[in-house]
C-alpha positions in Angstrom: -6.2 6.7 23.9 -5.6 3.5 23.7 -2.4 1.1 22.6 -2.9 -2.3 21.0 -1.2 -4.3 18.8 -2.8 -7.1 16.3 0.0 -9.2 15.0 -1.0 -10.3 11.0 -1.4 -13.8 10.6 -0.8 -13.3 7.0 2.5 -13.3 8.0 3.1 -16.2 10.2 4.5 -19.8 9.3 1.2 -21.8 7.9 3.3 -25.2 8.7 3.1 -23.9 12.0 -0.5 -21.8 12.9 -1.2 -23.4 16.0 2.2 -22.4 17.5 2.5 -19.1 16.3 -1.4 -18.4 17.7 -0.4 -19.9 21.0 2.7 -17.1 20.7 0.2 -14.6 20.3 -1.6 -16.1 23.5 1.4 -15.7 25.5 2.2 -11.9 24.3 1.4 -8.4 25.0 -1.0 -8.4 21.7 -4.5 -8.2 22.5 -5.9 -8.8 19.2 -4.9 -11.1 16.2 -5.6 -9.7 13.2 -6.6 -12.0 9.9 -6.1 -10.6 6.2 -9.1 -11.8 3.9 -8.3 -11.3 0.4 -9.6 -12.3 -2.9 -7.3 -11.8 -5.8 -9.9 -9.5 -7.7 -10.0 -6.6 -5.1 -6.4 -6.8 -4.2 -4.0 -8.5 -6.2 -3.1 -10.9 -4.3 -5.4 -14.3 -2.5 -4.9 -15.2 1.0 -7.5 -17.0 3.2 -11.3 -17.4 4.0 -12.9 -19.5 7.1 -11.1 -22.5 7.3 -8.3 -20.5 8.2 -10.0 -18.0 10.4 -11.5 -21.3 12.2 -8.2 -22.5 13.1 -7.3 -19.4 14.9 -10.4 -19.1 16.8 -10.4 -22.9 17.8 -7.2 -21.9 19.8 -6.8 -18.1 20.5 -7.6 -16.0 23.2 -7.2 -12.9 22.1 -9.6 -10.5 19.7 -10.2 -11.2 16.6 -9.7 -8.5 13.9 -10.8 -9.7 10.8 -10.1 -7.2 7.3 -11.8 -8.2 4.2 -10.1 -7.0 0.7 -13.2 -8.5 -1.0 -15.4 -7.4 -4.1 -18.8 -6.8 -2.6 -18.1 -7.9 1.2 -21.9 -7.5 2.2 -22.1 -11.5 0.5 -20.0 -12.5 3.7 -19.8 -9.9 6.6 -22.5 -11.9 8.1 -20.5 -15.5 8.1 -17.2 -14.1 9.1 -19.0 -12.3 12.0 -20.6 -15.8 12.2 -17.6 -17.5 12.4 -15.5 -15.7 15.3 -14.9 -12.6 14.4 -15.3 -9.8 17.0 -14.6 -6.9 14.5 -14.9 -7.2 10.6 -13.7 -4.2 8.7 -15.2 -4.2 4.6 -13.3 -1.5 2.4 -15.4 1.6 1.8 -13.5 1.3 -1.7 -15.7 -2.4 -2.4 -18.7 -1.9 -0.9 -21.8 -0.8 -3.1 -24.2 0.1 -0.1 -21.6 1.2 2.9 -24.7 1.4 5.6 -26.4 -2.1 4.5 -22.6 -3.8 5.1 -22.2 -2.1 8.6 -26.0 -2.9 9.7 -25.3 -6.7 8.6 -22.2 -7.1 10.6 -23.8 -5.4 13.7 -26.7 -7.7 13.3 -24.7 -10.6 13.4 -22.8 -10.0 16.8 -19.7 -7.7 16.0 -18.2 -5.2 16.0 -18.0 -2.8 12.0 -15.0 -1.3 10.8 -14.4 0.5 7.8 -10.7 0.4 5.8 -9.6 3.4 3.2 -7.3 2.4 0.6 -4.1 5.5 0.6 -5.5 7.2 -2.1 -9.2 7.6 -0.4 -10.0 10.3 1.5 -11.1 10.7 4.9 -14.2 13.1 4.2 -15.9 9.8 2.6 -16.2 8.7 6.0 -18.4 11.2 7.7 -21.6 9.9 6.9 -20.9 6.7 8.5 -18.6 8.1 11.1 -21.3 7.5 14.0 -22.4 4.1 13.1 -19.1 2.5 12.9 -16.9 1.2 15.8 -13.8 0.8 14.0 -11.7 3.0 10.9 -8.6 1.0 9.2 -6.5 3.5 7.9 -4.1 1.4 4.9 -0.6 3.1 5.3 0.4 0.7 2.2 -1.5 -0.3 -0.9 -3.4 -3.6 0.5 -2.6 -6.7 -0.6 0.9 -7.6 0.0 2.9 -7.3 3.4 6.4 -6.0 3.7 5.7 -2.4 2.1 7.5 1.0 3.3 5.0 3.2 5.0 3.7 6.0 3.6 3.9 9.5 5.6 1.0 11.3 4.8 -1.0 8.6 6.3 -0.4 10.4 9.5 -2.5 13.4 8.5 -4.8 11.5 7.5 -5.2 9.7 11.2 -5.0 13.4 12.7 -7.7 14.5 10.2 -9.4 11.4 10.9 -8.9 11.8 14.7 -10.5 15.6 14.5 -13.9 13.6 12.5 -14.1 11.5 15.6 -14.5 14.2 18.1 -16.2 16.6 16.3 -19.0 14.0 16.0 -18.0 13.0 20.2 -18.0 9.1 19.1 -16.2 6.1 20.6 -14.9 5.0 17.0 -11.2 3.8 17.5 -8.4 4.2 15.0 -6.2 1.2 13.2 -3.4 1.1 10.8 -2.2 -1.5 8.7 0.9 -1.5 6.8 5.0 -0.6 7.3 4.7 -0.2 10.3 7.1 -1.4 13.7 9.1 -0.3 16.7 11.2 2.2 14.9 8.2 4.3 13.7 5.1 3.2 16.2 5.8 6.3 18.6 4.7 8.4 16.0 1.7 6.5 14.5 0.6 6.2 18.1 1.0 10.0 18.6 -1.1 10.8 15.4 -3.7 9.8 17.3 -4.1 5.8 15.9 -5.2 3.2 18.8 -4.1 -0.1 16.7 -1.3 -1.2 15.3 -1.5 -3.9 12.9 2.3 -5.4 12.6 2.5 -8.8 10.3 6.5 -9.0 9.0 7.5 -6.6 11.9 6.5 -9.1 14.7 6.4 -12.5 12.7 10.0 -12.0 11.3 11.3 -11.0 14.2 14.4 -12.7 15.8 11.9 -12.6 19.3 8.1 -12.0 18.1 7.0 -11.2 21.5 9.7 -9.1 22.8 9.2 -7.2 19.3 5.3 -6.7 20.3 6.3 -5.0 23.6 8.9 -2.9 21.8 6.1 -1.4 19.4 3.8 -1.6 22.3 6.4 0.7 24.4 8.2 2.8 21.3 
């Protein structure tokens, strides 16, 4: 199992991108992870490409891109496109699930699918062997700074059970309250990232605070 950590950029000083994505450079994350959202999905409006350019121009690390978008197949292909090595639609937005993954895959990256809290993971298993990536929300998307919510555990070990029963290399992520004091335990459900925005961003030390969740 593995043990990453992609720090939100949602969450980092926009006077300041450049720094803050050098940071990341320097740290213990491996990926960065970059919150796409659209106001009518979720209710709140972050980014789109110029933003996700920016980070690409100077990061070395993998780029995780999650899009809270009404009908993400329009797009998949030009955030793949655009330096994304995973994009991850929300089963929740997508009118044909298997067209949207087929369109990010043709396009050079990798395909992840994100469950809102109240979505269950049996919707999965039809798509379980042609994805690379499951986003598990542990909040309700759209803001950061949420308290997590517990039963999102069985839903990674339930999750986790899908995965081997079909003997597939799909890994496991989780966005949302999460940070050193409760990683151990995500990580021991079974999840292989960790997305952390406030937890690492707002941290008195941001890197130190990655190796904490890293080690918890």
């Amino acid at each position: 199992m593995k043990r990453i950590v992609s720090p939100s950029i949602l969450s980092a000083d926009f006077g300041n991108l450049e720094r803050d994505t050098l940071m990341l450079n320097r740290s213990k994350a491996e990926w960065v992870h970059i919150d796409v959202m659209d106001g009518v999905f979720v209710p709140n409006i972050s980014f789109g490409f110029p933003v996700l350019k920016a980070v690409t121009k100077v990061s070395t690390k993998v780029i995780d891109t999650h899009l809270m978008i009404v009908d993400p197949i329009r797009y998949v292909e030009q955030f793949a496109k655009a330096g994304s090595d995973y994009v991850t639609f929300h089963y929740e937005a997508a009118e044909d699930v298997t067209a949207c993954i087929d369109a990010i895959h043709a396009a050079g990256a990798k395909a992840g699918i994100s469950i809102k809290p109240a979505t269950d993971v049996s919707v999965l298993e039809p798509y379980i062997d042609s994805i690379d990536m499951v986003l598990i929300m542990s909040v309700e998307p759209g803001f950061g700074g949420q308290s997590f919510i517990a039963n999102s555990l069985d839903k990674v070990r339930e999750l986790k059970a899908m995965i081997a029963a079909h003997n597939t290399e799909c890994i496991i992520e989780i966005d949302g309250g999460v940070s050193a004091d409760n990683a151990s335990q995500v990580y021991s459900a079974g999840v292989d990232v960790i997305v952390a925005g406030s937890a690492v961003f707002c941290a008195e030390d941001p890197e130190a605070e990655i190796v904490k969740i890293l080690e918890a």
